[in-house]
Biopython code that builds the backbone (N, CA, C, O; Angstrom):
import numpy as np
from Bio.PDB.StructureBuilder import StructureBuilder

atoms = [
    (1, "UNK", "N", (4.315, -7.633, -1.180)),
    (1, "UNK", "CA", (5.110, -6.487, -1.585)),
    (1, "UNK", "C", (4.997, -6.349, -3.097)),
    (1, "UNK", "O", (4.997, -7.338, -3.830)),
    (2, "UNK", "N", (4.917, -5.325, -3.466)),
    (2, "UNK", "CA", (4.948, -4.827, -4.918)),
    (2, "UNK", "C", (5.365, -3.423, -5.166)),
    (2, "UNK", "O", (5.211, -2.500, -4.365)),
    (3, "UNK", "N", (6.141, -3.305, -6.855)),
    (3, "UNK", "CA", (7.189, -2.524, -6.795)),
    (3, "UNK", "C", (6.468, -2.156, -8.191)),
    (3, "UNK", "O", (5.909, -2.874, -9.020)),
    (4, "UNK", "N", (6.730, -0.530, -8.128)),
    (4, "UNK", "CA", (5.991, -0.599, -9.678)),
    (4, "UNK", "C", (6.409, 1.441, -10.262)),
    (4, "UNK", "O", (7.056, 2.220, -9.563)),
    (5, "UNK", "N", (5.904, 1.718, -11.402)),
    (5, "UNK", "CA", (6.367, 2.910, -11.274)),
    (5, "UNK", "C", (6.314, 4.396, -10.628)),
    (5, "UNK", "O", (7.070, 5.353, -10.463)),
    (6, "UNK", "N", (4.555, 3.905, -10.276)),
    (6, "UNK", "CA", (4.171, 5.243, -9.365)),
    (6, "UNK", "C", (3.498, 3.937, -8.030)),
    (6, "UNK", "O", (3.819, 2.757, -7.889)),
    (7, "UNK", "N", (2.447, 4.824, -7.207)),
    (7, "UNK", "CA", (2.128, 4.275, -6.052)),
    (7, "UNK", "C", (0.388, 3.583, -6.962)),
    (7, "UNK", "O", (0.093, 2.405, -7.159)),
    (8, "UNK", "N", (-0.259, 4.578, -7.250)),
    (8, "UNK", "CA", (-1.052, 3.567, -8.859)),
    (8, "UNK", "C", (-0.771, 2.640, -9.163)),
    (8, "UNK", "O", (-1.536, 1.726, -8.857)),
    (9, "UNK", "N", (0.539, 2.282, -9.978)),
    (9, "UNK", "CA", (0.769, 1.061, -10.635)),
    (9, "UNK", "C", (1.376, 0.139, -9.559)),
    (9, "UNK", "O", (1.486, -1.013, -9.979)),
    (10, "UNK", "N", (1.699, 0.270, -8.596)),
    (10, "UNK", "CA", (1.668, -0.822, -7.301)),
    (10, "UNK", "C", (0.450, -1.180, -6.689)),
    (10, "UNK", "O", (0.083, -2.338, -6.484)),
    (11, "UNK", "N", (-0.224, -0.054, -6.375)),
    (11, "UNK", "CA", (-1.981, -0.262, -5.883)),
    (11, "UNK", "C", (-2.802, -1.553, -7.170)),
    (11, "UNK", "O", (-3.553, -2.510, -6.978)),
    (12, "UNK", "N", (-2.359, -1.121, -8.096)),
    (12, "UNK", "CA", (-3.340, -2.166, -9.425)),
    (12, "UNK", "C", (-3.075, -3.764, -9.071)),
    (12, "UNK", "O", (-3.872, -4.680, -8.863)),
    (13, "UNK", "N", (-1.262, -3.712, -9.092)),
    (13, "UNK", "CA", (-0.720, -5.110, -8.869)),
    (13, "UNK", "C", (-1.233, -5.400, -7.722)),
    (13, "UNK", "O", (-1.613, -6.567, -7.818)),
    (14, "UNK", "N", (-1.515, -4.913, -6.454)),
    (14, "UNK", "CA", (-1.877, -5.532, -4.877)),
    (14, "UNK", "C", (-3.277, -5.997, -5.631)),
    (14, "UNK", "O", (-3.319, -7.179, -5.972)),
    (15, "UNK", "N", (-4.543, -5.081, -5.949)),
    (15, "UNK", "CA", (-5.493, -5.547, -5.917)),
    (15, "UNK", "C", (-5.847, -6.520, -7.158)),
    (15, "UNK", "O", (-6.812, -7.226, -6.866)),
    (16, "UNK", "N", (-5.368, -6.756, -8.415)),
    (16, "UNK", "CA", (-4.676, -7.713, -8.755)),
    (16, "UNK", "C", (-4.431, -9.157, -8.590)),
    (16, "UNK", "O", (-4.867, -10.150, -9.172)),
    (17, "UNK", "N", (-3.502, -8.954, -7.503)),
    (17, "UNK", "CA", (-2.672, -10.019, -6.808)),
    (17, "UNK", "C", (-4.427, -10.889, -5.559)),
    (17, "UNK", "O", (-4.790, -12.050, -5.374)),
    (18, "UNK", "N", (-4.902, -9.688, -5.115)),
    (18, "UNK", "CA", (-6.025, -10.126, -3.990)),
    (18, "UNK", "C", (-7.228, -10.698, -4.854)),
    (18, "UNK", "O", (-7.807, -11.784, -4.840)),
    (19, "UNK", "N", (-7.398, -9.407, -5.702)),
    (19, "UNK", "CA", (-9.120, -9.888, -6.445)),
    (19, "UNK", "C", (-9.124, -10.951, -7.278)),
    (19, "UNK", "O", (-10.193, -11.553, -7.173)),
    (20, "UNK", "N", (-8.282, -11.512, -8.173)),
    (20, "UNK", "CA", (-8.311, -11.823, -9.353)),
    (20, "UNK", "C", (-8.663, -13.384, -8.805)),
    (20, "UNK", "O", (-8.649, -13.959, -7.717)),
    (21, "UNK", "N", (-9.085, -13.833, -10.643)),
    (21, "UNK", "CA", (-9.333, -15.540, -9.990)),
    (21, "UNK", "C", (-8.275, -16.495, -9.473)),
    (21, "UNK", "O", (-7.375, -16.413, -10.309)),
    (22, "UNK", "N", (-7.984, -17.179, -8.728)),
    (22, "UNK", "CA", (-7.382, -17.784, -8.244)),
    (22, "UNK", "C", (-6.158, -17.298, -7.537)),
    (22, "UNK", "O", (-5.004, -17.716, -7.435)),
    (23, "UNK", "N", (-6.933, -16.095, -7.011)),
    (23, "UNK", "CA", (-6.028, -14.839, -6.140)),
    (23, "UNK", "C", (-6.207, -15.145, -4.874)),
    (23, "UNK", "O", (-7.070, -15.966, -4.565)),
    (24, "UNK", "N", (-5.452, -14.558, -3.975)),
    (24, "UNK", "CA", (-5.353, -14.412, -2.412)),
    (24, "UNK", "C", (-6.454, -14.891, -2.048)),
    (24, "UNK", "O", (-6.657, -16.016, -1.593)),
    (25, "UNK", "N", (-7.571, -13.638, -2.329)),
    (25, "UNK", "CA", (-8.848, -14.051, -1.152)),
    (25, "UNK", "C", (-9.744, -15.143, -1.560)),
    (25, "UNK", "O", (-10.604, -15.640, -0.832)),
    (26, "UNK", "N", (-9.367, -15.637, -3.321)),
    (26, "UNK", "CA", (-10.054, -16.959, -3.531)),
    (26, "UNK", "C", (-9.398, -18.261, -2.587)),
    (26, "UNK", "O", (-10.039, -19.084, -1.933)),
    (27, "UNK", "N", (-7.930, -18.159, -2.745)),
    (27, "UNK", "CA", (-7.164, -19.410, -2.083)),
    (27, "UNK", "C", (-7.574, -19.224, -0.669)),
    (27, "UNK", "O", (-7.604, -20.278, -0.033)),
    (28, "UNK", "N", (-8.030, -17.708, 0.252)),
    (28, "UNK", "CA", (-8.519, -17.966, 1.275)),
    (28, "UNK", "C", (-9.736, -18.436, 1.455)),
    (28, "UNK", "O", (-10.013, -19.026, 2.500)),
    (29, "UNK", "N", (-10.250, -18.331, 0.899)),
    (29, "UNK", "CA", (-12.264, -18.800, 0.736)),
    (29, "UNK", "C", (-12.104, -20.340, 0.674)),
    (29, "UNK", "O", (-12.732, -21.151, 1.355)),
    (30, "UNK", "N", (-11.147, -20.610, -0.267)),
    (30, "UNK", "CA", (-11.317, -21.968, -0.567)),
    (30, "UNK", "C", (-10.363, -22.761, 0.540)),
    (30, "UNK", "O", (-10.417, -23.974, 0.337)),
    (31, "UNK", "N", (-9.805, -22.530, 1.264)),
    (31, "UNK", "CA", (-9.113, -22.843, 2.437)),
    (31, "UNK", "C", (-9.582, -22.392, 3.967)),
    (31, "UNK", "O", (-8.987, -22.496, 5.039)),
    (32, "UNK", "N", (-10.671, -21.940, 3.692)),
    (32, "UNK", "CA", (-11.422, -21.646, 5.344)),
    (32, "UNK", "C", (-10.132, -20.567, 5.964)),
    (32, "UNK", "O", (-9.806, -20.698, 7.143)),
    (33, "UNK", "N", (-9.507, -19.613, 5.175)),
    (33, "UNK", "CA", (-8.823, -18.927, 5.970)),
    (33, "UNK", "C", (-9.514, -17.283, 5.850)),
    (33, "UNK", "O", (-9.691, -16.612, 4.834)),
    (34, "UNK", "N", (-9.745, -17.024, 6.956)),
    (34, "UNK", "CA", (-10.100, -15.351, 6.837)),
    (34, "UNK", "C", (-8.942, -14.572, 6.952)),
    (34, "UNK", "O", (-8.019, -14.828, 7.725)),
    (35, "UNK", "N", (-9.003, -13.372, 5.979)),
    (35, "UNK", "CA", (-8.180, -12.451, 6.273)),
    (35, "UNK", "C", (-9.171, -10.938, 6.857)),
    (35, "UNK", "O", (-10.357, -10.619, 6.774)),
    (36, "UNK", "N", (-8.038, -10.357, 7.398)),
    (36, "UNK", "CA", (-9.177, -9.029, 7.860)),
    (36, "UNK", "C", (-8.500, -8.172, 7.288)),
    (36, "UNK", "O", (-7.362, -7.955, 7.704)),
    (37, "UNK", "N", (-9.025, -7.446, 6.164)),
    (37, "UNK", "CA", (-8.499, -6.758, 5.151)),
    (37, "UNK", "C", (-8.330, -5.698, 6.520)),
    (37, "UNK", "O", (-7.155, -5.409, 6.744)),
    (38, "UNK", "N", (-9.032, -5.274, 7.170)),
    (38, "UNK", "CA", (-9.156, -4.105, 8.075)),
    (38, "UNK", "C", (-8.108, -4.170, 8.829)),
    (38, "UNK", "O", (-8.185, -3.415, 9.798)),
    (39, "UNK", "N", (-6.995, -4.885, 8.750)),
    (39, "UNK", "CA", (-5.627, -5.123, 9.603)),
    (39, "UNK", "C", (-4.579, -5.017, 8.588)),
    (39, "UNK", "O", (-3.421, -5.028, 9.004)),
    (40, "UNK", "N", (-4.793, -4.909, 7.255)),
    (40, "UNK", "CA", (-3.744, -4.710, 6.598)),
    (40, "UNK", "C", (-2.616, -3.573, 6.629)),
    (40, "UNK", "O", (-2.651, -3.101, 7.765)),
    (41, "UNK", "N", (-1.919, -3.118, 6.093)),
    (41, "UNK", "CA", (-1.096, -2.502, 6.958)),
    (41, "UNK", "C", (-0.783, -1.909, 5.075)),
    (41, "UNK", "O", (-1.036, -2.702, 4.168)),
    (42, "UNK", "N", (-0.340, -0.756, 4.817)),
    (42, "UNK", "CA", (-0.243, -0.054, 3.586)),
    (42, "UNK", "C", (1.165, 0.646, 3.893)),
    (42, "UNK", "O", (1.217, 1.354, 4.899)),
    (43, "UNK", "N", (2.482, 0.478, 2.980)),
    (43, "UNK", "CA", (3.366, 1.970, 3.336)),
    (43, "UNK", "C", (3.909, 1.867, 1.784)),
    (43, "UNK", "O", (4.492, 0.924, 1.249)),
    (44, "UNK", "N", (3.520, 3.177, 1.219)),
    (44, "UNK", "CA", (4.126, 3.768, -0.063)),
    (44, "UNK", "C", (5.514, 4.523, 0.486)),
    (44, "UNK", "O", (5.471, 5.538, 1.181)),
    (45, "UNK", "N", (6.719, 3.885, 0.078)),
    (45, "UNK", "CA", (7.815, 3.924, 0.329)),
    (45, "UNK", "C", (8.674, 4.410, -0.550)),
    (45, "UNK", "O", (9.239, 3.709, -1.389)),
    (46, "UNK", "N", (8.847, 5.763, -0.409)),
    (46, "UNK", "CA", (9.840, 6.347, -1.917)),
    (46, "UNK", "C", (10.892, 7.632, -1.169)),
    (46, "UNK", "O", (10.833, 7.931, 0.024)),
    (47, "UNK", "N", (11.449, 8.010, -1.769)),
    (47, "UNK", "CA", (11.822, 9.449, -1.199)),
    (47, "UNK", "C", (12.156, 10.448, -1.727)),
    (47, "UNK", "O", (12.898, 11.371, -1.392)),
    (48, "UNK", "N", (11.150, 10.078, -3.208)),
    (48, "UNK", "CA", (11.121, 11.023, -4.130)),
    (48, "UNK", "C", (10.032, 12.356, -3.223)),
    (48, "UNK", "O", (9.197, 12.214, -2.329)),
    (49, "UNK", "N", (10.454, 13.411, -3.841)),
    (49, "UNK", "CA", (9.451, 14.575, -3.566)),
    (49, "UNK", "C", (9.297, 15.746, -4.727)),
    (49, "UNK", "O", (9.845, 15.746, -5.829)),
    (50, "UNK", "N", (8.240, 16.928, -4.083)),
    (50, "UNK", "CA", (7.857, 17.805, -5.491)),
    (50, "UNK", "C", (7.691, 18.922, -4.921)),
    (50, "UNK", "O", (7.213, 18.952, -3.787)),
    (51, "UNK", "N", (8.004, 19.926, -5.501)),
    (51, "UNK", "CA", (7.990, 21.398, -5.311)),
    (51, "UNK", "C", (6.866, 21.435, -4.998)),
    (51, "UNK", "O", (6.220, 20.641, -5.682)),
    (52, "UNK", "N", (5.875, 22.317, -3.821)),
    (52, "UNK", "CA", (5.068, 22.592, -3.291)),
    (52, "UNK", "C", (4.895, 23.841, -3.885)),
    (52, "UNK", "O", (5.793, 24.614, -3.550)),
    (53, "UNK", "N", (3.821, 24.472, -4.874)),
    (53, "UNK", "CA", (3.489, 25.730, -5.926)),
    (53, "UNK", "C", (3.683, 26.511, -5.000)),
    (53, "UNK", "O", (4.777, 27.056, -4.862)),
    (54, "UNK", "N", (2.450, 26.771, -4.005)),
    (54, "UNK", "CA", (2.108, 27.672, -2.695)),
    (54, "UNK", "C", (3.226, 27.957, -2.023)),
    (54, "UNK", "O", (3.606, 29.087, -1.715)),
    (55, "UNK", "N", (3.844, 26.777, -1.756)),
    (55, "UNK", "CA", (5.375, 27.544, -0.561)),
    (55, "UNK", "C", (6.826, 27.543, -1.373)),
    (55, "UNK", "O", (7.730, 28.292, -1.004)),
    (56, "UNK", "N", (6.935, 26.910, -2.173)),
    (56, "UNK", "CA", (7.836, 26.657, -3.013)),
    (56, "UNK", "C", (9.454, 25.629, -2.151)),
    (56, "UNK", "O", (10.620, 25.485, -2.518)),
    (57, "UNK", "N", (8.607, 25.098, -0.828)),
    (57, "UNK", "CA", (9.368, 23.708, -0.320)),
    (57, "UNK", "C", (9.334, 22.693, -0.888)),
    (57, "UNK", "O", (8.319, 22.808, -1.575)),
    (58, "UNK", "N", (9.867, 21.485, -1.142)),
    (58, "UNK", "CA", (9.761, 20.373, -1.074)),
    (58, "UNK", "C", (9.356, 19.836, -0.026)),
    (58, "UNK", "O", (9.812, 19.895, 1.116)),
    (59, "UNK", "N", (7.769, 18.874, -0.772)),
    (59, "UNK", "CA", (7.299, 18.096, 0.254)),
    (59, "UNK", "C", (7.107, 16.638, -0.518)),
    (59, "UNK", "O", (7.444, 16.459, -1.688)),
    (60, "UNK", "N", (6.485, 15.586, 0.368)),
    (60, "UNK", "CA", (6.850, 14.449, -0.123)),
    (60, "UNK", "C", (5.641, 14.379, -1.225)),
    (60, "UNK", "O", (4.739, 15.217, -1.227)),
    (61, "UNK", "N", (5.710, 13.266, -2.189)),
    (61, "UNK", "CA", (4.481, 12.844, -2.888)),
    (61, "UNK", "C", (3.568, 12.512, -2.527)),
    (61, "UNK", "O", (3.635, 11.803, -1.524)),
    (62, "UNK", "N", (2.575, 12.723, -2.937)),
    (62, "UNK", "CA", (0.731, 12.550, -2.331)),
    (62, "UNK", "C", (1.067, 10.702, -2.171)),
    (62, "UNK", "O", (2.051, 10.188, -2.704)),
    (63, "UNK", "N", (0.310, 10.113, -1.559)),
    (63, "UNK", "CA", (0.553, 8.522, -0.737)),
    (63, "UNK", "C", (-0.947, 8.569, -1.170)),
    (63, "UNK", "O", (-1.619, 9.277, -0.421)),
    (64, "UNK", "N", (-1.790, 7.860, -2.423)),
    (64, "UNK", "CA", (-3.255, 7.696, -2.246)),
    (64, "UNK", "C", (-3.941, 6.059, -1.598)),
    (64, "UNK", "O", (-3.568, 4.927, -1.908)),
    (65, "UNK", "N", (-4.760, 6.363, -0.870)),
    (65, "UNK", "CA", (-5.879, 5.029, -0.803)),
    (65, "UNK", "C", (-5.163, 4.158, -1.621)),
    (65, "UNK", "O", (-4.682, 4.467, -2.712)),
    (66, "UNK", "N", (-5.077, 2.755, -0.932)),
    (66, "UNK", "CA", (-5.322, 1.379, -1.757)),
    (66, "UNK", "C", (-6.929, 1.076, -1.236)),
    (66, "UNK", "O", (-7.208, 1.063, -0.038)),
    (67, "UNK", "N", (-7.897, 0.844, -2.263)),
    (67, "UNK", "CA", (-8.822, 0.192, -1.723)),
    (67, "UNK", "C", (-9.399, -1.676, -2.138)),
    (67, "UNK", "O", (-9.682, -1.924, -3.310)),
    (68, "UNK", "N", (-9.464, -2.397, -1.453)),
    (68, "UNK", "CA", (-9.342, -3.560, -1.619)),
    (68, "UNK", "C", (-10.765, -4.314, -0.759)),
    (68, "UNK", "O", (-11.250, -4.183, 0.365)),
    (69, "UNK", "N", (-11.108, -5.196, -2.053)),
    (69, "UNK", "CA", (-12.740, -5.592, -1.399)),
    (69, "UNK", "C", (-13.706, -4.278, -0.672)),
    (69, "UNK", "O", (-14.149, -4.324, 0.476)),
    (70, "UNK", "N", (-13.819, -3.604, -1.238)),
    (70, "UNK", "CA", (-14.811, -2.760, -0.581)),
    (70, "UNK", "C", (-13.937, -2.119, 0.534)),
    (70, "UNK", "O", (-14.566, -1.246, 1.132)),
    (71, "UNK", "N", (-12.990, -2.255, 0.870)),
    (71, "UNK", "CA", (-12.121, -1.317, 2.053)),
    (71, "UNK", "C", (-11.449, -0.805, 1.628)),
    (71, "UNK", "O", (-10.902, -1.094, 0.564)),
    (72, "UNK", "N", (-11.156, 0.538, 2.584)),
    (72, "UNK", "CA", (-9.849, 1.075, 1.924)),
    (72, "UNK", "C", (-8.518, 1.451, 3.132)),
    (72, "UNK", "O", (-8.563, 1.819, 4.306)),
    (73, "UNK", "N", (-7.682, 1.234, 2.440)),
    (73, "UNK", "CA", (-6.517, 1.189, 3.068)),
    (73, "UNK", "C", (-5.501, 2.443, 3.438)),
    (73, "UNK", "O", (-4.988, 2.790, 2.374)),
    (74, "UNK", "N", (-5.200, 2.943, 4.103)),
    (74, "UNK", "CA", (-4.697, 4.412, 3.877)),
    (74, "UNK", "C", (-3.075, 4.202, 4.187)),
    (74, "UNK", "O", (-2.783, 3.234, 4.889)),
    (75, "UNK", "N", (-2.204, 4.901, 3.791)),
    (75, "UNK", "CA", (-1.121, 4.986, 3.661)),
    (75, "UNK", "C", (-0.232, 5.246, 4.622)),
    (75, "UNK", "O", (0.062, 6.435, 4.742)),
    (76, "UNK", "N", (0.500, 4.166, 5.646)),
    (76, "UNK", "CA", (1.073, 5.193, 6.803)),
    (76, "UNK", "C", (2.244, 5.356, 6.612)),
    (76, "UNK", "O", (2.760, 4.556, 5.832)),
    (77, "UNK", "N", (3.147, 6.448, 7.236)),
    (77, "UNK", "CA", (4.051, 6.939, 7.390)),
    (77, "UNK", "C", (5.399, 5.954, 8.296)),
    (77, "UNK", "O", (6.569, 6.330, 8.370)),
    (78, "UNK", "N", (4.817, 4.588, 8.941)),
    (78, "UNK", "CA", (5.512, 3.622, 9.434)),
    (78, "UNK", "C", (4.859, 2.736, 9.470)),
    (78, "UNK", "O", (3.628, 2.767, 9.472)),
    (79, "UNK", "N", (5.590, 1.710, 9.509)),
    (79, "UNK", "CA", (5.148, 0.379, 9.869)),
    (79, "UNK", "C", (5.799, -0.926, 10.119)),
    (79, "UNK", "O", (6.814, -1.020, 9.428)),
    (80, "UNK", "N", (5.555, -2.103, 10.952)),
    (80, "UNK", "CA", (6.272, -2.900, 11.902)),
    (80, "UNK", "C", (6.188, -4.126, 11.253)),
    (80, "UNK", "O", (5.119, -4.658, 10.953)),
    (81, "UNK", "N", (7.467, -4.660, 10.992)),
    (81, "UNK", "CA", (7.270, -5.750, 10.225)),
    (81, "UNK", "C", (8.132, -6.834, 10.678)),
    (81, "UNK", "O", (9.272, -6.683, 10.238)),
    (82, "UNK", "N", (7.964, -8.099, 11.557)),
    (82, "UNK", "CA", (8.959, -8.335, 12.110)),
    (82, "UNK", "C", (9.430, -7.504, 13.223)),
    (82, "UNK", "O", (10.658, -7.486, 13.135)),
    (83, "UNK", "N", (9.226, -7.134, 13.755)),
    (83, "UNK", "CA", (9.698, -6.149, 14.707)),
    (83, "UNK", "C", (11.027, -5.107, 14.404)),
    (83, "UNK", "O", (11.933, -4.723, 15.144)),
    (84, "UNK", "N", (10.750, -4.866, 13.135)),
    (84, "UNK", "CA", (11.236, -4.051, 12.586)),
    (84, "UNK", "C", (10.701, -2.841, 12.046)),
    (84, "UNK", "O", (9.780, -2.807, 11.231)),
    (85, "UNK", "N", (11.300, -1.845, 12.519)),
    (85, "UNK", "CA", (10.509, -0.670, 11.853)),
    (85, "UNK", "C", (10.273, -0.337, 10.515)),
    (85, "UNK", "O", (10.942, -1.154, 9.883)),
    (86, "UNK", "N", (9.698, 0.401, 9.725)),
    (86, "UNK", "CA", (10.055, 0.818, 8.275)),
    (86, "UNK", "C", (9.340, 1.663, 8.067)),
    (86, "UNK", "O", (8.144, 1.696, 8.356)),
    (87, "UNK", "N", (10.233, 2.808, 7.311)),
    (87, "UNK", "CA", (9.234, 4.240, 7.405)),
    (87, "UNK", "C", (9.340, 4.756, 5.650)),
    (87, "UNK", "O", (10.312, 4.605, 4.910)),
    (88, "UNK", "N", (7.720, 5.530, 5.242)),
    (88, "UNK", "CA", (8.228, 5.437, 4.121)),
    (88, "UNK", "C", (8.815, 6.385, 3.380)),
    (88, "UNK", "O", (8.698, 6.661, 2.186)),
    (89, "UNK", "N", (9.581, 6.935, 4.397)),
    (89, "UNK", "CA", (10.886, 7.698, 3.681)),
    (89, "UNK", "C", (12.278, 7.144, 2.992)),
    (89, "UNK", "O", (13.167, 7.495, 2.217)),
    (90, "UNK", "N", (11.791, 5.870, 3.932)),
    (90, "UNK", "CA", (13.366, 5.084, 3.722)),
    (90, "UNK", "C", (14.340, 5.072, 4.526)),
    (90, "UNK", "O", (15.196, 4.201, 4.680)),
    (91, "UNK", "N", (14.173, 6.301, 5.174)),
    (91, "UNK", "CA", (15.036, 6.334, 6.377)),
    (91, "UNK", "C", (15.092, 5.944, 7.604)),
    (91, "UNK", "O", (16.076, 6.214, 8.293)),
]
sb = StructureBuilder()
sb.init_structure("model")
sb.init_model(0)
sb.init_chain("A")
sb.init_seg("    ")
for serial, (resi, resn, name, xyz) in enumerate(atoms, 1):
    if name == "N":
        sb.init_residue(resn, " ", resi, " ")
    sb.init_atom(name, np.array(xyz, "f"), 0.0, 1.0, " ", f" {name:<3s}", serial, name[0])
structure = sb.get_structure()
């Protein structure tokens, strides 16, 4: 988990936290543990929003790609954690 000011400056800290030396996927390499980045699970969680120019609704903020090791991660709208739900509205 990482908390930061936009969904950018949380994306930097994840990949960061994974790439860097003596980061995640080094302590996994060096521990015979695979991760499958392709199972990771992404939710930009805010409930801030922005005037839409074209309709003049409020809709939520753009959610961009995390991409990590050559994959990329896309942003969902829920996700199960613990068998708990969490959506990233907050609600």
């Amino acid at each position: 988990m990482a908390t930061g000011k936009d969904f950018l400056d949380t994306h930097e800290k994840l990949q960061r936290l994974m790439l860097r030396a003596g980061g995640i996927l080094e302590w996994a390499k060096e521990h015979n543990c695979k991760f499958g980045i392709k199972k990771f699970q992404l939710l930009d969680a805010t409930q801030k929003t922005v005037k839409d120019t074209a309709t003049g609704h409020w809709v939520s903020i753009l959610r961009p790609d995390l991409v990590l090791g050559g994959q990329t991660i896309k942003s969902q709208s829920s996700a199960k954690f613990l068998d708990v739900i969490v959506y990233n509205k907050l609600n």
